[in-house]
N, CA, C and O atoms as a Maestro MAE file, in Angstrom:
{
 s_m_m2io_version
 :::
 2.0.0
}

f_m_ct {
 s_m_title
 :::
 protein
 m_atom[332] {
  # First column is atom index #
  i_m_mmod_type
  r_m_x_coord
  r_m_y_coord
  r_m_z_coord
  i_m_residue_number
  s_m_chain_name
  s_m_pdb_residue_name
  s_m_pdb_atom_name
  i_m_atomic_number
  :::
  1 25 -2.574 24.147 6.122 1 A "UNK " " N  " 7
  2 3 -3.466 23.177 5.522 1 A "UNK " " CA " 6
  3 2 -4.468 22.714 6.583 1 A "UNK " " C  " 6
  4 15 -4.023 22.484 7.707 1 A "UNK " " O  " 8
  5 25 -5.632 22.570 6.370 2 A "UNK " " N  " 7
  6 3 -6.760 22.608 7.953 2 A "UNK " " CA " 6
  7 2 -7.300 21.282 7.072 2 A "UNK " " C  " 6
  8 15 -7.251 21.223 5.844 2 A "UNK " " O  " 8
  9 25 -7.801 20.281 7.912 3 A "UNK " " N  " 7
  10 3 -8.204 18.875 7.446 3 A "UNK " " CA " 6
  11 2 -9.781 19.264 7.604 3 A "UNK " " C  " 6
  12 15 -10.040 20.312 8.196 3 A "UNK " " O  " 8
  13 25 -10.535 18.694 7.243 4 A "UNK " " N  " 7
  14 3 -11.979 18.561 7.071 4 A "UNK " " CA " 6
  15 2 -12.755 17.709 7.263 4 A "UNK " " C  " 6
  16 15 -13.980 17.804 7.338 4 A "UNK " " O  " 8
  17 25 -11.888 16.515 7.387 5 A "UNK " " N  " 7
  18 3 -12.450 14.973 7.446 5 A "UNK " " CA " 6
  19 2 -13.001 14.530 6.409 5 A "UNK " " C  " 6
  20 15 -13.881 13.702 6.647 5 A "UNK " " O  " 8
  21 25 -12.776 14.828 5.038 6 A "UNK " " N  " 7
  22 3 -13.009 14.284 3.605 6 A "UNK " " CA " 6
  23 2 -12.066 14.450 2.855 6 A "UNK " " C  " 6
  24 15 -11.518 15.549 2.948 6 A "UNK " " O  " 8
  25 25 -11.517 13.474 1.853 7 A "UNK " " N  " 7
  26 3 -10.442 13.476 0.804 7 A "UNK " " CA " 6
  27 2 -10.679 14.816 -0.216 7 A "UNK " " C  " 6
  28 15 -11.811 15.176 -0.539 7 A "UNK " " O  " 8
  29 25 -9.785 15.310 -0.546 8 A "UNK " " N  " 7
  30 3 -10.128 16.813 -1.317 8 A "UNK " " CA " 6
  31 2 -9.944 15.659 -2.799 8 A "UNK " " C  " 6
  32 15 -9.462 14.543 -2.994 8 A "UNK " " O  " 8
  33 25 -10.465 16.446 -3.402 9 A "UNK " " N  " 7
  34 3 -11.225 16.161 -4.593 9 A "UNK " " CA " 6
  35 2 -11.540 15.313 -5.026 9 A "UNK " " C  " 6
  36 15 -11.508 15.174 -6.249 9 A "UNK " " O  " 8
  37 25 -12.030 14.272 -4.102 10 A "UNK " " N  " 7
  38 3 -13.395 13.444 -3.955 10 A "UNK " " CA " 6
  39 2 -14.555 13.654 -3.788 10 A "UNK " " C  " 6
  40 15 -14.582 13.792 -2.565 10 A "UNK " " O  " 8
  41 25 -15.935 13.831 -4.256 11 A "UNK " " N  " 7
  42 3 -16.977 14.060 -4.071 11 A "UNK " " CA " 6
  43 2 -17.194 13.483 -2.885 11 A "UNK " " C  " 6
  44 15 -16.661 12.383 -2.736 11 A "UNK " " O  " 8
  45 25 -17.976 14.013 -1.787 12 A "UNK " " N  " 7
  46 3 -18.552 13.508 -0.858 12 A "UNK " " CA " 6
  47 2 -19.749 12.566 -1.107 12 A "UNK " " C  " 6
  48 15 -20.822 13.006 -0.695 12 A "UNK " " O  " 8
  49 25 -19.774 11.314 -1.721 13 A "UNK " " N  " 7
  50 3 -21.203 10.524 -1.559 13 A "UNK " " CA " 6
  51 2 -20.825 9.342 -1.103 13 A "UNK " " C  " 6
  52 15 -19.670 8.925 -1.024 13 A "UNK " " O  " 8
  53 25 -22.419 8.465 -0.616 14 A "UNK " " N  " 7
  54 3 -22.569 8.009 0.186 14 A "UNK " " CA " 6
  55 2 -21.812 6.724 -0.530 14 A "UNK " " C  " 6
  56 15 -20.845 6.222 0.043 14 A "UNK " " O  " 8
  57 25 -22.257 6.227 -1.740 15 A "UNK " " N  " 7
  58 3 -22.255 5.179 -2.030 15 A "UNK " " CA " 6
  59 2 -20.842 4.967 -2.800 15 A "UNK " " C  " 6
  60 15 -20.832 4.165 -3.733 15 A "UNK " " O  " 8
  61 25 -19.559 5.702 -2.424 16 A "UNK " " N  " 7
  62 3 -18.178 6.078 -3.018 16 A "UNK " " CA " 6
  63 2 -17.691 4.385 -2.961 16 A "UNK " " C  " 6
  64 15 -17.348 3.743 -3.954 16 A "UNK " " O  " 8
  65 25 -17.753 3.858 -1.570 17 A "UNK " " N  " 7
  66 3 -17.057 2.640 -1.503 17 A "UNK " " CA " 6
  67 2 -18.001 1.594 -2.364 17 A "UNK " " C  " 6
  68 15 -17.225 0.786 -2.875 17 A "UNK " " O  " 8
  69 25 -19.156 1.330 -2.675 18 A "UNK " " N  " 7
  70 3 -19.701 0.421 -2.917 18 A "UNK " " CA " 6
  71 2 -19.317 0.416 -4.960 18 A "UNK " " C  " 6
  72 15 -19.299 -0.581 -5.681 18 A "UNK " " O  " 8
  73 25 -19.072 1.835 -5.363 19 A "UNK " " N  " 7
  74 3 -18.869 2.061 -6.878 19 A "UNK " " CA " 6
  75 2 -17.820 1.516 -6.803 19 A "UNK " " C  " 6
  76 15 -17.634 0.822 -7.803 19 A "UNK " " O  " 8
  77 25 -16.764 1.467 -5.880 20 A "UNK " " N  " 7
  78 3 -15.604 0.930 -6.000 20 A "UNK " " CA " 6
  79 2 -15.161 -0.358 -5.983 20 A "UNK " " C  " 6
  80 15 -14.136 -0.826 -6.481 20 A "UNK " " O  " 8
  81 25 -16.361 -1.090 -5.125 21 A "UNK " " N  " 7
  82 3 -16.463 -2.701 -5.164 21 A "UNK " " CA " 6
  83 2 -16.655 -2.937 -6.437 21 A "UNK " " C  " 6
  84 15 -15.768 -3.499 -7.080 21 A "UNK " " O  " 8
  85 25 -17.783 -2.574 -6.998 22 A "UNK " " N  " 7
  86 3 -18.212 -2.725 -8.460 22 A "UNK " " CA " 6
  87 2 -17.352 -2.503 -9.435 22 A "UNK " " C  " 6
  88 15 -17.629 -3.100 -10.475 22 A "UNK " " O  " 8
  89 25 -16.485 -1.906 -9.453 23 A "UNK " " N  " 7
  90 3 -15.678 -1.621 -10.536 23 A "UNK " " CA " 6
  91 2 -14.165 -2.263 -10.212 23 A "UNK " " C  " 6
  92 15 -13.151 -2.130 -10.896 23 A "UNK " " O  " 8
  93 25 -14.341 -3.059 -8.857 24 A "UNK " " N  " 7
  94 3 -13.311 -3.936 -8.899 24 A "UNK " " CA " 6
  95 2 -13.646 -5.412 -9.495 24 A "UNK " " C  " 6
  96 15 -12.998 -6.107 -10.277 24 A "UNK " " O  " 8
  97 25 -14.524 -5.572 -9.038 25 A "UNK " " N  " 7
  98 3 -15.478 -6.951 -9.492 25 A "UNK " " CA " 6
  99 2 -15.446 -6.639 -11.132 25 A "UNK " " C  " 6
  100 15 -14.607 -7.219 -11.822 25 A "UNK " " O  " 8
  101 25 -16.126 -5.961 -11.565 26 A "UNK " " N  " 7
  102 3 -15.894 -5.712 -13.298 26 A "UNK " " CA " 6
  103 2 -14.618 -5.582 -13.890 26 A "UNK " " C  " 6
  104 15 -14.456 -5.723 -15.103 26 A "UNK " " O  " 8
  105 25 -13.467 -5.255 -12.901 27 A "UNK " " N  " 7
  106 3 -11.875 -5.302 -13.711 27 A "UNK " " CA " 6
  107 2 -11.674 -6.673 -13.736 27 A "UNK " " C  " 6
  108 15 -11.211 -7.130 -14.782 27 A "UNK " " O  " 8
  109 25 -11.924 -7.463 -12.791 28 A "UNK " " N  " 7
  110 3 -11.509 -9.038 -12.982 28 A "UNK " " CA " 6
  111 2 -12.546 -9.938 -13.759 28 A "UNK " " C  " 6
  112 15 -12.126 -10.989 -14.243 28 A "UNK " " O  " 8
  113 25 -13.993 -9.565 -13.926 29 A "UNK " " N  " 7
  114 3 -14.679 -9.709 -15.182 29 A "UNK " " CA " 6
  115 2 -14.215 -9.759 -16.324 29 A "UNK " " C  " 6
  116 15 -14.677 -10.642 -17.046 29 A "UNK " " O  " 8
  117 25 -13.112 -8.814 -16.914 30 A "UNK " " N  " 7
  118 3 -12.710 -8.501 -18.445 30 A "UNK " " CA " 6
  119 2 -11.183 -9.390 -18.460 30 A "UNK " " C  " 6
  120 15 -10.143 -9.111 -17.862 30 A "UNK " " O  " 8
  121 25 -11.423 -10.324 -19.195 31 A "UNK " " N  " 7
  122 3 -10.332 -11.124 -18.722 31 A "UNK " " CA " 6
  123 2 -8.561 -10.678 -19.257 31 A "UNK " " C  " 6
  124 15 -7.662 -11.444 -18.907 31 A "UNK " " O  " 8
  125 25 -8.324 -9.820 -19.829 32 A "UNK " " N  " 7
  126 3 -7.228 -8.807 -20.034 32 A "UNK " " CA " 6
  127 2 -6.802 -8.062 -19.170 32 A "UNK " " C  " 6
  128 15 -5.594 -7.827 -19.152 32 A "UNK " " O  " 8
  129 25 -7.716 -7.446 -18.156 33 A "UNK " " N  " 7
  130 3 -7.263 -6.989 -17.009 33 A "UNK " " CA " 6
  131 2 -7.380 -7.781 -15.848 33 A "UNK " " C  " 6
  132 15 -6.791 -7.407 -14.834 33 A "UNK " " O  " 8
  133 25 -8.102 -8.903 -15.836 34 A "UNK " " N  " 7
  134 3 -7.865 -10.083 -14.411 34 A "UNK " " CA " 6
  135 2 -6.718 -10.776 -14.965 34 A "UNK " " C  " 6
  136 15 -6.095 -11.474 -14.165 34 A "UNK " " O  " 8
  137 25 -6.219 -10.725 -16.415 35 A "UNK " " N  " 7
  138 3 -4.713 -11.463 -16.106 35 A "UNK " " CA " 6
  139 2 -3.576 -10.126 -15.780 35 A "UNK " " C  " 6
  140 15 -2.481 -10.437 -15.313 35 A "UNK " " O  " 8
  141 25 -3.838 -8.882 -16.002 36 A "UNK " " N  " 7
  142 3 -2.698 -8.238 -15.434 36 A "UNK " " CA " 6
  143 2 -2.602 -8.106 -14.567 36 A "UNK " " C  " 6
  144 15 -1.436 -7.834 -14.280 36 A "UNK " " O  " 8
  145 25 -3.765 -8.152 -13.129 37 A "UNK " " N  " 7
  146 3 -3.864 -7.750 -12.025 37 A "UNK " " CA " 6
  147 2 -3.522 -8.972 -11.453 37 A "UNK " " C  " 6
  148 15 -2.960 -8.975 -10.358 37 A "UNK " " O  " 8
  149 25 -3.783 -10.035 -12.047 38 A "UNK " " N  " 7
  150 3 -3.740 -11.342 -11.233 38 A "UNK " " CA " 6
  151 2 -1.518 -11.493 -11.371 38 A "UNK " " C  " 6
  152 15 -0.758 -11.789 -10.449 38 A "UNK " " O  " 8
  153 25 -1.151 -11.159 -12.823 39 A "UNK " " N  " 7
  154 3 0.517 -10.973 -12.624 39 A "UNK " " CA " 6
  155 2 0.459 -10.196 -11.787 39 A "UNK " " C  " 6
  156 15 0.642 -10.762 -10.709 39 A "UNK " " O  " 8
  157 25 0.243 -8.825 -11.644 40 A "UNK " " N  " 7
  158 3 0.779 -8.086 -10.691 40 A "UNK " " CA " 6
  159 2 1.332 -8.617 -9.089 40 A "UNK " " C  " 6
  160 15 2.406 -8.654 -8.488 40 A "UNK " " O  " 8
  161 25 -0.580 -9.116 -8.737 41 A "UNK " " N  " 7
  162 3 -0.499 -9.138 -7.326 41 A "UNK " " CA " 6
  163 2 0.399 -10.520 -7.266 41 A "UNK " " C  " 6
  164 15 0.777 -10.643 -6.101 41 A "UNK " " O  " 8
  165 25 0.907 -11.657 -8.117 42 A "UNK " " N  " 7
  166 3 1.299 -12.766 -8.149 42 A "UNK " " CA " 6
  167 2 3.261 -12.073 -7.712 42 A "UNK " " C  " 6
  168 15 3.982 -12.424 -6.778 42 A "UNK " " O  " 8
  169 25 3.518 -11.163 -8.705 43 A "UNK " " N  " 7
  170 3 4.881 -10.192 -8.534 43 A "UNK " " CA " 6
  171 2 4.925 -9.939 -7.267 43 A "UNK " " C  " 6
  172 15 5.971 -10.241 -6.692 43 A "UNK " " O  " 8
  173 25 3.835 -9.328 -6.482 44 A "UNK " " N  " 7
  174 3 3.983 -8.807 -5.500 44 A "UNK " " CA " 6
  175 2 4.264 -9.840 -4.650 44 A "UNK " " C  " 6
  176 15 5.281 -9.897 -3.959 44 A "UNK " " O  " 8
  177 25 3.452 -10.603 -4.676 45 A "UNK " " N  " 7
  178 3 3.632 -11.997 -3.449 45 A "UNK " " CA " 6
  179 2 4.756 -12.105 -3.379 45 A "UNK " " C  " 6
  180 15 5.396 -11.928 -2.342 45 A "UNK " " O  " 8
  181 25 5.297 -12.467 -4.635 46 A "UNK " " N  " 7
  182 3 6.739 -13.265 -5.020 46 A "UNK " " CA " 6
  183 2 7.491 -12.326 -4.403 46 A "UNK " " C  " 6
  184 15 8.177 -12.833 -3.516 46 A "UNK " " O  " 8
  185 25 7.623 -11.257 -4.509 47 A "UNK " " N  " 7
  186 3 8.640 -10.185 -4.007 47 A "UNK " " CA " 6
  187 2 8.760 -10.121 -2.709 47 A "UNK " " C  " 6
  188 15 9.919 -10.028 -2.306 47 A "UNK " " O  " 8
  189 25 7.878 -10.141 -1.875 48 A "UNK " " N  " 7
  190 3 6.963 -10.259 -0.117 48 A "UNK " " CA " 6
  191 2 8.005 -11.232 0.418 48 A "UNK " " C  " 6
  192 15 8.750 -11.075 1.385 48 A "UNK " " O  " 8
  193 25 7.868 -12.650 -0.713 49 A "UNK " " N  " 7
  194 3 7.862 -14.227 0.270 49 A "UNK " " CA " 6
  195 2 9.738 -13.870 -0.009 49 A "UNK " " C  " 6
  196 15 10.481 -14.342 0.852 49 A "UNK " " O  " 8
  197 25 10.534 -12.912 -1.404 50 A "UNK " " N  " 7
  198 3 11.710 -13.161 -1.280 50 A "UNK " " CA " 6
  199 2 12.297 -12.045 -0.246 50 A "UNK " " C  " 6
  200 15 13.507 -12.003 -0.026 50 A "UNK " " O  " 8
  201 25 11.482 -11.238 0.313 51 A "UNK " " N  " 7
  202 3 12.090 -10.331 0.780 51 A "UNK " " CA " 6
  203 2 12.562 -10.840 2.322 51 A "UNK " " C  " 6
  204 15 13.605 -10.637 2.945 51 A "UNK " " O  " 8
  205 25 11.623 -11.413 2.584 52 A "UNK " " N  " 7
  206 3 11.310 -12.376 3.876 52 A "UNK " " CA " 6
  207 2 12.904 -13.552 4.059 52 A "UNK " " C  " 6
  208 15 13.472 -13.920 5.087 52 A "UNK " " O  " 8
  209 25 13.182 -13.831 2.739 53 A "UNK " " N  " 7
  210 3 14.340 -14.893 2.776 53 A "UNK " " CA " 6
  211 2 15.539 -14.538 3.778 53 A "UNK " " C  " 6
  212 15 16.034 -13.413 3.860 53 A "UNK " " O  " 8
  213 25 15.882 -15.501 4.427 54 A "UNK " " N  " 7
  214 3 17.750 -15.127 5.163 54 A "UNK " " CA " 6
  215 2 18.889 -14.900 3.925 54 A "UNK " " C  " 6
  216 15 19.359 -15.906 3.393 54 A "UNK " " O  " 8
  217 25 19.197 -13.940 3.609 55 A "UNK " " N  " 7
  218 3 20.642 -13.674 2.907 55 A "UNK " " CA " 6
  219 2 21.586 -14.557 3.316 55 A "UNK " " C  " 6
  220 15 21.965 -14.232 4.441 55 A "UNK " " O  " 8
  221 25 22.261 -15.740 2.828 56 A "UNK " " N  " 7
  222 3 23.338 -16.392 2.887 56 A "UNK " " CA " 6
  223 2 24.973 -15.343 3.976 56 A "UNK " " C  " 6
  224 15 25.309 -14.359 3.317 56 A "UNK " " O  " 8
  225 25 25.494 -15.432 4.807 57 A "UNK " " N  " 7
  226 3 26.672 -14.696 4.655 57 A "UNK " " CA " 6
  227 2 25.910 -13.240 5.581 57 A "UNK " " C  " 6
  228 15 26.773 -12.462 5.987 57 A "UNK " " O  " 8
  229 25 24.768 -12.923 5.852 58 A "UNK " " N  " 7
  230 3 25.161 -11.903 6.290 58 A "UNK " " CA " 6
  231 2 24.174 -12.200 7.537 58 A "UNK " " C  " 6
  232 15 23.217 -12.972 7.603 58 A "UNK " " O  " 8
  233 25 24.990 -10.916 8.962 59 A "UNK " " N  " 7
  234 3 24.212 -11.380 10.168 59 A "UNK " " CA " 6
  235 2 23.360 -10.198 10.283 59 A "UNK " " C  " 6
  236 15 23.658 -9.024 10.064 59 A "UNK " " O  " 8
  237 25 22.113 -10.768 10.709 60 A "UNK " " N  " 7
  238 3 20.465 -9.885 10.756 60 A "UNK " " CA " 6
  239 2 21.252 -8.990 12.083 60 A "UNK " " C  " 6
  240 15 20.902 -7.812 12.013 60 A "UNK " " O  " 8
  241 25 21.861 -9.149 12.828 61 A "UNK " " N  " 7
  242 3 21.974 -8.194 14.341 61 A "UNK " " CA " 6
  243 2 23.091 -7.264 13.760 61 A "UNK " " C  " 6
  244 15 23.597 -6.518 14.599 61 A "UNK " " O  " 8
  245 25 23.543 -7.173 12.559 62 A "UNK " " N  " 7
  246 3 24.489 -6.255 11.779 62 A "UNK " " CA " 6
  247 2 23.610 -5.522 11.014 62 A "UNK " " C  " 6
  248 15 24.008 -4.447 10.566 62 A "UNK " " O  " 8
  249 25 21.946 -6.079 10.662 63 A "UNK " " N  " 7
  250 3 21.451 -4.930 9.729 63 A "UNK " " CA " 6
  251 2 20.025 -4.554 10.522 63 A "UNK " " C  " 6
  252 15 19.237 -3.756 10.016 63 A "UNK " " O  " 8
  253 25 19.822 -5.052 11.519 64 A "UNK " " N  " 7
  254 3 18.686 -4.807 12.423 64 A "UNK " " CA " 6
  255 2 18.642 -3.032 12.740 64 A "UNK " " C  " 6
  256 15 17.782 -2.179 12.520 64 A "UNK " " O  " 8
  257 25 20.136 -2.977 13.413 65 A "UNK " " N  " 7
  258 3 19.652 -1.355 12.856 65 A "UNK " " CA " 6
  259 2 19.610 -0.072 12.126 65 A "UNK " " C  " 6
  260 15 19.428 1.058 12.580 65 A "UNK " " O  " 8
  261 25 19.866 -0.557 10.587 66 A "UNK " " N  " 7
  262 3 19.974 -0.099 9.496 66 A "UNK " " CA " 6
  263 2 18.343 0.012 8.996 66 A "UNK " " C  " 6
  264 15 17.836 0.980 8.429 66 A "UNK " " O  " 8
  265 25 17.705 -1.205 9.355 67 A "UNK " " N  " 7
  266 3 16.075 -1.062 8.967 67 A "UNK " " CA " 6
  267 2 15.530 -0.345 9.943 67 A "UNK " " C  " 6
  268 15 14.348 -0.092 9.710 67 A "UNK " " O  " 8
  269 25 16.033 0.190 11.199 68 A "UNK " " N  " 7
  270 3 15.044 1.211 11.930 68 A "UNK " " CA " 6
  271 2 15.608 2.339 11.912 68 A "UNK " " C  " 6
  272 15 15.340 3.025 12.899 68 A "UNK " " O  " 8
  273 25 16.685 3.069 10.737 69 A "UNK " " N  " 7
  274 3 17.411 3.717 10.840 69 A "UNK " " CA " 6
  275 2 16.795 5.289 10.970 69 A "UNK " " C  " 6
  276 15 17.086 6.113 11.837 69 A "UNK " " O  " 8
  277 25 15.910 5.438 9.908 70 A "UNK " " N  " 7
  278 3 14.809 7.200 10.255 70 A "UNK " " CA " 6
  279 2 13.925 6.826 11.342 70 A "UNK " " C  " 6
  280 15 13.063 5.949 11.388 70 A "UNK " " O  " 8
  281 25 14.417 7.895 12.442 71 A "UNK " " N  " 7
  282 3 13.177 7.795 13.533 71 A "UNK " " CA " 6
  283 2 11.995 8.662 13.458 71 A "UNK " " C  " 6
  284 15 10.902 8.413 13.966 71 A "UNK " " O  " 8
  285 25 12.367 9.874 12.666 72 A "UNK " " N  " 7
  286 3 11.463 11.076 12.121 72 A "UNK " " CA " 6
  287 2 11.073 10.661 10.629 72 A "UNK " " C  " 6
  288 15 11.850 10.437 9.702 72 A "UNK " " O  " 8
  289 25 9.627 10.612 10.626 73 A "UNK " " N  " 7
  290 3 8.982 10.528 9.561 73 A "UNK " " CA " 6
  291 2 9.682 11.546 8.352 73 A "UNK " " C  " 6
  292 15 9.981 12.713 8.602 73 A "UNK " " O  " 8
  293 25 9.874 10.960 7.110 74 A "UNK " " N  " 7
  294 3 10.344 12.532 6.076 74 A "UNK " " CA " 6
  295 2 9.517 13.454 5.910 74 A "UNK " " C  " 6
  296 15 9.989 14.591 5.865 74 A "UNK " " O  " 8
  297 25 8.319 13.321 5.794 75 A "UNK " " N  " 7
  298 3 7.199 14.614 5.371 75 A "UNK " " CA " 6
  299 2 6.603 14.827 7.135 75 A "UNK " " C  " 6
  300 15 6.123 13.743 7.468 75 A "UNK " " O  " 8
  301 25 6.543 15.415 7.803 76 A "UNK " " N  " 7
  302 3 5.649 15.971 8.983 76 A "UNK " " CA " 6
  303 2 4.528 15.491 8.349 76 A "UNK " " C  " 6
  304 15 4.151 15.493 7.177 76 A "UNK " " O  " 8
  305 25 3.898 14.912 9.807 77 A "UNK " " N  " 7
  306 3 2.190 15.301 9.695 77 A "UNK " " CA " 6
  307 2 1.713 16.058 10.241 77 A "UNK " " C  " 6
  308 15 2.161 16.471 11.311 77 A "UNK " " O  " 8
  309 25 0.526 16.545 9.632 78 A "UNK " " N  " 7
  310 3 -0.221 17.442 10.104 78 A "UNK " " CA " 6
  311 2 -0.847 17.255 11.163 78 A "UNK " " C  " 6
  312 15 -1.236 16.111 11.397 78 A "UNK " " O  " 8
  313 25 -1.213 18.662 12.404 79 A "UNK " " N  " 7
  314 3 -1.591 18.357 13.614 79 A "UNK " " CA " 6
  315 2 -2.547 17.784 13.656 79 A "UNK " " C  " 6
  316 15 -2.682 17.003 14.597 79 A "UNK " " O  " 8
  317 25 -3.676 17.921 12.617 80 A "UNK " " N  " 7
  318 3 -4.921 16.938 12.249 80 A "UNK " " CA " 6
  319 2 -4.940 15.639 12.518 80 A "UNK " " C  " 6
  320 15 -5.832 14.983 13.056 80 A "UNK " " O  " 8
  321 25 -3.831 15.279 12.085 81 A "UNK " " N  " 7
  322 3 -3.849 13.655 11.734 81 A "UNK " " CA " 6
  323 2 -3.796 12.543 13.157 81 A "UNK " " C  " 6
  324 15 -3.131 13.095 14.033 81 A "UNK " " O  " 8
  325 25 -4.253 11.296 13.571 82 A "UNK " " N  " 7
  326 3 -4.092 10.808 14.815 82 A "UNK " " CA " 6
  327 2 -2.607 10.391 14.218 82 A "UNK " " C  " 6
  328 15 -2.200 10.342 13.057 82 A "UNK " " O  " 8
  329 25 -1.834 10.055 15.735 83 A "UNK " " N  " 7
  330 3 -0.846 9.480 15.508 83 A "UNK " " CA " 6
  331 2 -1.267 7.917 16.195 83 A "UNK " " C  " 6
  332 15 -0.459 6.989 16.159 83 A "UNK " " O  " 8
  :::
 }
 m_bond[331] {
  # First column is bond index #
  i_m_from
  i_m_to
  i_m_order
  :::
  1 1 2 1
  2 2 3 1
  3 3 4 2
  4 3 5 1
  5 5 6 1
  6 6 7 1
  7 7 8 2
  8 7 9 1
  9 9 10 1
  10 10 11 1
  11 11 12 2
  12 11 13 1
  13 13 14 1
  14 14 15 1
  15 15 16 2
  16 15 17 1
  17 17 18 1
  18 18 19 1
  19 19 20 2
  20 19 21 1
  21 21 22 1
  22 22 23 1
  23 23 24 2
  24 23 25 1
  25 25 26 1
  26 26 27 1
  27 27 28 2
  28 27 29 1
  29 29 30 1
  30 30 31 1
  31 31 32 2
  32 31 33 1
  33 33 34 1
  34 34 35 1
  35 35 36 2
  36 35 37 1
  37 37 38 1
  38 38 39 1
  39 39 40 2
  40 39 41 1
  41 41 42 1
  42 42 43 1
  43 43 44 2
  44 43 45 1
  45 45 46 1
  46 46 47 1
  47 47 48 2
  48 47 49 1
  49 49 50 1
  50 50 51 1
  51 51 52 2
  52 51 53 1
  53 53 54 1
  54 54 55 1
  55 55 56 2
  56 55 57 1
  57 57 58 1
  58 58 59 1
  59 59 60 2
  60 59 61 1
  61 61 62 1
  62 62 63 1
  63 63 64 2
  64 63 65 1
  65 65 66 1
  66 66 67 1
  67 67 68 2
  68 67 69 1
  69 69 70 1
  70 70 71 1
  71 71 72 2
  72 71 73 1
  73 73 74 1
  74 74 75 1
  75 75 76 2
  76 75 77 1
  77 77 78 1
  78 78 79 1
  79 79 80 2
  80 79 81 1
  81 81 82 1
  82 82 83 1
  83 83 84 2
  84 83 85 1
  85 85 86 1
  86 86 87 1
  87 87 88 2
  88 87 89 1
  89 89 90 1
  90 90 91 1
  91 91 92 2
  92 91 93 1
  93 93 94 1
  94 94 95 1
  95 95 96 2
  96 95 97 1
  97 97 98 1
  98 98 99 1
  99 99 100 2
  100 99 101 1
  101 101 102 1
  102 102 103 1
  103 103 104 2
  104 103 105 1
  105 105 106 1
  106 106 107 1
  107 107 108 2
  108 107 109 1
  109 109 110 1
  110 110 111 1
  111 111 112 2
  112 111 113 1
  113 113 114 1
  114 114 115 1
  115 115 116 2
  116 115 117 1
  117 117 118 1
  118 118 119 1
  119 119 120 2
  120 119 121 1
  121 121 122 1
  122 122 123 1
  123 123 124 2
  124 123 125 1
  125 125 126 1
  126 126 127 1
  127 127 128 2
  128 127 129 1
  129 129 130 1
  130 130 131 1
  131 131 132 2
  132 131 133 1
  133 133 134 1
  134 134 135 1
  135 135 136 2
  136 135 137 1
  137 137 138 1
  138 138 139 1
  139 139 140 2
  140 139 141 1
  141 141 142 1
  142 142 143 1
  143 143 144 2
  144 143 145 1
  145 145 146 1
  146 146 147 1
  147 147 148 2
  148 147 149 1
  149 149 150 1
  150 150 151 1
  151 151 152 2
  152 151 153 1
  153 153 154 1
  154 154 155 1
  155 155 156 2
  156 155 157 1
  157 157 158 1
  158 158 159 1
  159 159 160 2
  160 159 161 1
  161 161 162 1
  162 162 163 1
  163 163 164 2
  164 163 165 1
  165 165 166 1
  166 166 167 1
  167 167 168 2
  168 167 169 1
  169 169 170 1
  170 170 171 1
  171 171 172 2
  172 171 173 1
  173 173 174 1
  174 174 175 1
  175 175 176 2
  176 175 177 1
  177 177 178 1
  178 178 179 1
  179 179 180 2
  180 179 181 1
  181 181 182 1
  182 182 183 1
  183 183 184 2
  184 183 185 1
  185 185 186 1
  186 186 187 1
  187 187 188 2
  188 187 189 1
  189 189 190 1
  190 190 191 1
  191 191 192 2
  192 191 193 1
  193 193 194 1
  194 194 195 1
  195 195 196 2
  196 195 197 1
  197 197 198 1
  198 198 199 1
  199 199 200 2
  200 199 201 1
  201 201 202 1
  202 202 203 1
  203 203 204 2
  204 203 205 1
  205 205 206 1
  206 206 207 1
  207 207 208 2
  208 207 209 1
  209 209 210 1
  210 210 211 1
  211 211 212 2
  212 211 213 1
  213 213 214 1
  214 214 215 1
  215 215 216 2
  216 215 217 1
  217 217 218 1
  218 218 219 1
  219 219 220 2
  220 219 221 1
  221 221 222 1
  222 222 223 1
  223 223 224 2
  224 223 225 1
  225 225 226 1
  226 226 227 1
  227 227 228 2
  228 227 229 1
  229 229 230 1
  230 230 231 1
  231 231 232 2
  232 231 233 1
  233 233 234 1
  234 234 235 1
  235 235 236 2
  236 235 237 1
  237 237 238 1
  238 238 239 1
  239 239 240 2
  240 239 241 1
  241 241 242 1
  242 242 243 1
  243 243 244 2
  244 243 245 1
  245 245 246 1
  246 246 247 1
  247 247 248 2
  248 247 249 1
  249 249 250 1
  250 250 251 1
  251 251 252 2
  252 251 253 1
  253 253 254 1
  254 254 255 1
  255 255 256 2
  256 255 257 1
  257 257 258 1
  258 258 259 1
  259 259 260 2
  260 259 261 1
  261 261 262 1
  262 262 263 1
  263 263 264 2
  264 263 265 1
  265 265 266 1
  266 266 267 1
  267 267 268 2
  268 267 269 1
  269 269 270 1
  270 270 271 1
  271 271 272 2
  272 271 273 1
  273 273 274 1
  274 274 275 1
  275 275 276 2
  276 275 277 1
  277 277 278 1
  278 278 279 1
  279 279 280 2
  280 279 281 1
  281 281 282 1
  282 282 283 1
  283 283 284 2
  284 283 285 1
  285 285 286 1
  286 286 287 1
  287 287 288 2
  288 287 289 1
  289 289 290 1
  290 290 291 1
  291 291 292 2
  292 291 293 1
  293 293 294 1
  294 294 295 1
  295 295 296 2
  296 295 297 1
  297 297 298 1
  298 298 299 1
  299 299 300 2
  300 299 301 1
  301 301 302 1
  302 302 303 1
  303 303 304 2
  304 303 305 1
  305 305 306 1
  306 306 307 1
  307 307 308 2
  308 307 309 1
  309 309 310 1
  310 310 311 1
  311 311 312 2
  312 311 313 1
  313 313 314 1
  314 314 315 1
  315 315 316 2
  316 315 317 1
  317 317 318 1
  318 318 319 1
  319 319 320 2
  320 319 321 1
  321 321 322 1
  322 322 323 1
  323 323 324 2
  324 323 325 1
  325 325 326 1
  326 326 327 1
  327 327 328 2
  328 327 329 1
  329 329 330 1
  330 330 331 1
  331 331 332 2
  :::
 }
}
């Protein structure tokens, strides 16, 4: 797989990010989709601030290294890519 420095099947134009502002600004315009996006990202928070919580009963230096447990990425990257 040889990288190119452009997303494959994305058109290369200039103005890609700015269509994308615009059509974020117009999803929260239509007020059916600024209330699903607005639950969503509200879920997400909520999920963030509980994930963050201390578990009652259990000690963090017993699961500290269970969360750094894969040291090797699962998919390889490609030599392309910076690390």
């Amino acid at each position: 797989m040889a990288c190119r420095g452009k997303i494959r099947g994305l058109p290369d134009q200039p103005n890609r990010g700015l269509r994308m502002l615009t059509a974020f600004v117009r999803a929260f315009q239509t007020p059916d989709l600024r209330k699903k996006m607005l639950i969503t990202l509200g879920l997400v928070a909520l999920f963030r601030f509980g994930a963050s919580l201390p578990t009652p009963g259990i000690d963090e230096a017993n699961v500290t290294p269970a969360r750094t447990w894969p040291r090797r990425p699962a998919v390889p990257r490609p030599a392309c890519w910076p690390s």
